[in-house]
N, C-alpha and C positions, 0 to 999 in steps of 0.2 A: 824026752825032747819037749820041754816048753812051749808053748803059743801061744803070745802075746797078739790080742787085738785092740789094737788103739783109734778109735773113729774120733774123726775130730771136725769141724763145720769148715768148710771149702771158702772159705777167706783166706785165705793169701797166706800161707805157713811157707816158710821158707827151705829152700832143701836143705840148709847149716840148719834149721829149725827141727824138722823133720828126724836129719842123722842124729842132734841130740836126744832126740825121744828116743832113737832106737839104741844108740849106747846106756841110755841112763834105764831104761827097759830091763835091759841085758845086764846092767851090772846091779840094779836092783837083786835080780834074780840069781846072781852068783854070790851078792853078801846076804841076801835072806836066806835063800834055801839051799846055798850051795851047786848050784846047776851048772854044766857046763857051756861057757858061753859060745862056746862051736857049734853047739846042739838047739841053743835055742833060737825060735824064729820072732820076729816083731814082725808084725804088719798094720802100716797105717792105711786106713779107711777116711776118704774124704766124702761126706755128705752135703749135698745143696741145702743150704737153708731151710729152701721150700721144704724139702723131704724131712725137715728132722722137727717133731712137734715137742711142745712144753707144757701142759697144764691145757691141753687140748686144741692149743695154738702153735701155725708150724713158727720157728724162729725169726725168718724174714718178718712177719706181721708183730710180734713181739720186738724187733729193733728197729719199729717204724712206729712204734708208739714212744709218746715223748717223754 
């Protein structure tokens, strides 16, 4: 059984946005490795800005510089 974790930054992803990540996840995973796609799970992870750092800066202060 497969699990997929997909964290992505908590701006505004849409749920048609979201459902494509989770089919294209899923069928990634049935033409690579053959899995079956009943079995496997996706799960999206939304993180705040603040919480997610880059090069020792969280990402809000990285898209507040110009």
């Amino acid at each position: 059984m497969p699990y997929v974790n997909i964290r992505i930054t908590r701006e505004g992803a849409t749920p048609q946005q979201k459902a494509e990540l989770i089919r294209g996840a899923t069928q990634l995973l049935v033409d690579v490795l053959g899995k079956n796609p009943a079995t496997t799970v996706v799960v999206i992870d939304e993180v705040e800005t603040d919480n997610w750092g880059i090069g020792g800066e969280s990402v809000t202060s990285l898209r507040q510089k110009p």
